[in-house]
C-alpha positions, 0 to 999 in steps of 0.5 A: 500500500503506498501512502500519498502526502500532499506538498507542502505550502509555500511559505509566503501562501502559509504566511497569507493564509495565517494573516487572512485567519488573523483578520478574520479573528479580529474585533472590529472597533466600535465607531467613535461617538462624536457630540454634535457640539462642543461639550465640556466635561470636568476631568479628575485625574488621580495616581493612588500611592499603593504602600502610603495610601496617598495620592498625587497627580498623573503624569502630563503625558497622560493628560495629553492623551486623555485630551486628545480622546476627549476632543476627538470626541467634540469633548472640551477638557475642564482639568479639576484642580488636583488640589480641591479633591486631593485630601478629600481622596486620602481617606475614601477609595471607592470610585463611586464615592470619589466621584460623587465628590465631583459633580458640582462643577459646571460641567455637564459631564464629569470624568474621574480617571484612578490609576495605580502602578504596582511593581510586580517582578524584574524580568529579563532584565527588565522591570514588570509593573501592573497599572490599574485603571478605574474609570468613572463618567456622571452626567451632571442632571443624572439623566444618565446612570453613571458608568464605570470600568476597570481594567489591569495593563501589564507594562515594562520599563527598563531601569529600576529608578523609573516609577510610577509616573514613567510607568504610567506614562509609558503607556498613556495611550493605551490607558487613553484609548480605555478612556475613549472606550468607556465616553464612547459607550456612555454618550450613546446610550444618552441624548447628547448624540444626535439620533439618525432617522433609520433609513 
């Protein structure tokens, strides 16, 4: 009995075939939801202290991204002053609570933005850290339930006097695209969008 094989692939058909697969598996991302008019929404940015249980302000690279999610969106940052919330934060962690403290401005919408840095272990030379993002967003006259999200990023820095602002800062925008994420599904589920007649 003699036992046919079937030739192998090329290599570059194999490598288009696990390309084609690849796209095939991949989530699309939902649309960005852009406001009809510019909208101002208050912003409270925080860096909770994981041994001290302090809190200090986020880095600028950070803010810059979360600006550039917020206008890409027809969203006009307003920074709350770090100081007026800071001691306020020291005794309360739960986000909820927090932001709940930051709902008397003028804006109509309201974005806290926690983070946290934990180190976590020295790999192959390089330093492992955890981030952890809490995000919360309230509408001002409450029409809208407030929504919240958290997630864990795992990120690298290469020596071991950089801490947790340039660990925050090394992926910024990877924490900025959350932010998008969250504003995204939260405005289109209120009225501020403009609702198109189905065709």
């Amino acid at each position: 009995m003699v036992l046919k094989t079937r030739p192998l692939l090329p290599l570059h058909t194999l490598a288009l075939l696990a390309a084609l697969a690849f796209a095939a598996g991949c989530v699309k991302t939902a649309p960005v939801v852009k406001l009809p008019e510019k909208t101002p929404i208050a912003v409270a940015f925080v860096l909770d202290d994981d041994h001290q249980g302090l809190v200090g302000e986020v880095p600028e690279a950070l803010k810059k991204e979360v600006s550039a999610v917020l206008a890409e969106r027809n969203l006009d940052l307003f920074e709350i002053p770090f100081a007026s919330y800071a001691e306020v934060f020291v005794p309360v962690r739960d986000s909820q609570r927090r932001l709940a403290r930051l709902t008397n401005s003028e804006a109509p919408l309201t974005l806290l933005v926690e983070t946290k840095a934990v180190y976590f272990a020295q790999l192959s030379g390089r330093y492992r850290w955890t981030v952890s993002l809490n995000l919360s967003v309230a509408r001002k006259d409450g029409s809208i339930e407030p929504l919240s999200s958290a997630s864990d990023l795992s990120t690298f820095v290469d020596f071991e006097h950089q801490k947790e602002p340039a660990v925050i800062s090394s992926i910024a925008s990877d924490l900025a695209r959350r932010v998008g994420a969250l504003l995204d599904e939260f405005l289109s589920a209120g009225d501020l969008v403009e609702k198109k007649n189905p065709s």
